[in-house]
SEBA-441969 format. One record per atom (N, C-alpha, C): x, y, z; residue in one letter. Coordinates in steps of 0.001 Angstrom, whole numbers, padded with zeros to 6 digits, always signed. Each point is the difference from the previous one (the first is absolute). Example, Ala and Ser with C-alpha at 12.3 -4.5 7.8 and 13.67 -1.06 7.14 Angstrom:
BEGIN
+013190-005690+007800A
-000890+001190+000000A
+000900+001200+000000A
-000350+001050-000720S
+000820+001190+000060S
-000770+001090+000730S
***
This chain:
BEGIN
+073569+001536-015570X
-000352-000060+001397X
-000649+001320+000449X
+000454+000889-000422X
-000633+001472+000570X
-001527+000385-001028X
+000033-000471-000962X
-001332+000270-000497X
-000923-001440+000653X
+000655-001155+000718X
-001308-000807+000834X
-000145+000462+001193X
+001295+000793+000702X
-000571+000631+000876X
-000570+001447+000225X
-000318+000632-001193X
-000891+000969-000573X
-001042-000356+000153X
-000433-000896-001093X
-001390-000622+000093X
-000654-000698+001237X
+000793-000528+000771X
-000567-000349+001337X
-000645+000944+000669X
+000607+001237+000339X
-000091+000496+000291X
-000916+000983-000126X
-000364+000559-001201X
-000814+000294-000783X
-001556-000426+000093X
-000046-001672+000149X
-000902-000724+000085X
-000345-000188+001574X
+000930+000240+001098X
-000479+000189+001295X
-000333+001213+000389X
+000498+000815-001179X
-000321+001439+000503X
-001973+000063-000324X
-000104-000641-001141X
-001284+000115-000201X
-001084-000908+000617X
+000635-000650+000815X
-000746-001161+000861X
-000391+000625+001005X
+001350+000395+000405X
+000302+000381+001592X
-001166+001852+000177X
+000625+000657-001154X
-000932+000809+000133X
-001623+000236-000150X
-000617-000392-000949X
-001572-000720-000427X
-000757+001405-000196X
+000721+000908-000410X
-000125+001046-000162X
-001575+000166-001412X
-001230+000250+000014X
-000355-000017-001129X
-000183+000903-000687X
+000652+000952+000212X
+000631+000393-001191X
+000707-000335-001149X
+000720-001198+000169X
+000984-000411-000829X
-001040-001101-000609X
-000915-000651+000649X
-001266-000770-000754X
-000356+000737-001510X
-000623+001415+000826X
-000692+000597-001278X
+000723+000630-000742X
+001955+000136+000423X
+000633+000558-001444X
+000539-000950-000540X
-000552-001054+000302X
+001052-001100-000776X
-000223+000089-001719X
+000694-000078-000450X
-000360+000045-001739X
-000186-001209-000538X
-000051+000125-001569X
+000419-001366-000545X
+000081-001241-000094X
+001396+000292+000277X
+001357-000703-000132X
+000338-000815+001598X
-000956+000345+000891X
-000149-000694+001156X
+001246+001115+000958X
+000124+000518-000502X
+001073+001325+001131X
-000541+001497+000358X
+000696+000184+001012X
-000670+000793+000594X
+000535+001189-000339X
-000966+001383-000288X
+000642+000902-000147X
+000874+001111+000878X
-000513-000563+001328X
+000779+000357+001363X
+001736-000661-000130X
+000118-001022-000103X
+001089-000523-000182X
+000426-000949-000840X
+001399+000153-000795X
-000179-000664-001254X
+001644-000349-000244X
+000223-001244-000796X
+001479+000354-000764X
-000120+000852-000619X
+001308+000681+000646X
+000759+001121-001533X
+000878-000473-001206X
+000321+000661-000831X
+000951-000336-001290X
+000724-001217+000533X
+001127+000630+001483X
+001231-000594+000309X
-000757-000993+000993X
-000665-000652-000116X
-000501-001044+000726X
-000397+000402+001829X
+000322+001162+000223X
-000345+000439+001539X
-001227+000558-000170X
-000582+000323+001254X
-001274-000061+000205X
-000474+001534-000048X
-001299+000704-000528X
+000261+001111-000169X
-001048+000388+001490X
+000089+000797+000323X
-001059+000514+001355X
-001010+001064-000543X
-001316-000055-000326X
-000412+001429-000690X
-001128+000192+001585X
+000430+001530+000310X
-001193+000240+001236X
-001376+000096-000622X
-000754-000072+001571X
-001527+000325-000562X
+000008+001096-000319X
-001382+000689+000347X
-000358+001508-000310X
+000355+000694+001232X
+000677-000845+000994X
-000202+001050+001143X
+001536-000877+000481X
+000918-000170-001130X
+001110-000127+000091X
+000727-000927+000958X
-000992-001223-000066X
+000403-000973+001041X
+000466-001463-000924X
+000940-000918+000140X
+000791-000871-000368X
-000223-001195+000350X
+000246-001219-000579X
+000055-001255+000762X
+001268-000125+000703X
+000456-000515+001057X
+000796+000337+000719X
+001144-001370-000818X
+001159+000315+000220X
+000911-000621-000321X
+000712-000593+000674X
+000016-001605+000577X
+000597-000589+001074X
+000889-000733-000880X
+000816+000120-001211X
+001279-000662-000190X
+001240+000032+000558X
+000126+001251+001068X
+001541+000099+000811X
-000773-000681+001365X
-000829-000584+000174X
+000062-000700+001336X
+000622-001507-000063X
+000217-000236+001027X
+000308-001318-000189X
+002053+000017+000421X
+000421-001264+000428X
+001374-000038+000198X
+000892+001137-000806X
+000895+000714+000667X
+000563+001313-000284X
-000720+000572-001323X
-001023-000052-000103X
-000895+001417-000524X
-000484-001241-001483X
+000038-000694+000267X
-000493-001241-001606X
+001158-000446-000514X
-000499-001118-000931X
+000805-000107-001423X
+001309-000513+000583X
+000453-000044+000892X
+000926-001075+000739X
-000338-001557+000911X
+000575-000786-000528X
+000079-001476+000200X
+000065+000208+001607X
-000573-000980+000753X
+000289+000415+001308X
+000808-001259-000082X
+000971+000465+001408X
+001497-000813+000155X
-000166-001354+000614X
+000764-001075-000643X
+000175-001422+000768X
+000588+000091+001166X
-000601-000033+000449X
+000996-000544+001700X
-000552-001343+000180X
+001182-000271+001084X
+000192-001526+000323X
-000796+000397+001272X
-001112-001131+000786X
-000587-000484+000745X
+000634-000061+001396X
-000269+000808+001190X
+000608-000075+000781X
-000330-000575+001531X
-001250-000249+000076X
-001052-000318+000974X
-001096-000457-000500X
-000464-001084+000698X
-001457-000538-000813X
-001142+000647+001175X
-001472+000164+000531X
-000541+000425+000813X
-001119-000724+000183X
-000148-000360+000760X
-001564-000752+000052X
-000899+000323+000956X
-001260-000084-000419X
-001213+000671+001073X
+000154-000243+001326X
-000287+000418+001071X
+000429-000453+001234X
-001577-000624+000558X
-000026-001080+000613X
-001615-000551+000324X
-000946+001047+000439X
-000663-000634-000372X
-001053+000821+000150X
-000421+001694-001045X
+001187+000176-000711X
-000110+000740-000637X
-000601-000012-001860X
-000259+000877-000327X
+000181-000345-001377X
-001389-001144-000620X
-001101-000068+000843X
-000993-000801+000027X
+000425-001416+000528X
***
């Protein structure tokens, strides 16, 4: 689970950013040399030349990621009020 939500992440990071830089360092192997798996399957961060990073949004999200968000039971239903809501 934590290496799919690596790679998600990873893969929105490179969406979300469109950075082309990471176009023209891409190598190979189809990866980027900006950001990459390491040995231990986490993601490695290498800066540019002027020491800047892809930013890392894996602690966002319900108490900081990587936690199930909680079942609760249904307590009110809500419905558009006329005229509202198109």
């Amino acid at each position: 689970m934590q290496r799919l939500a690596e790679a998600a992440m990873w893969l929105g990071a490179l969406l979300v950013t469109g950075l082309p830089a990471i176009a023209q360092e891409t190598v190979a192997a189809g990866r980027s040399s900006l950001l990459y798996p390491g040995p231990e399957g986490k993601l490695v961060y290498v800066p540019d030349e002027q020491g800047n990073t892809i930013p890392d949004f894996s602690n966002c999200g319900y108490k900081g990621g990587g936690v199930r968000l909680p079942e609760v039971p249904v307590k009110v239903i809500l419905e558009p009020a006329e005229g509202d809501a198109g």
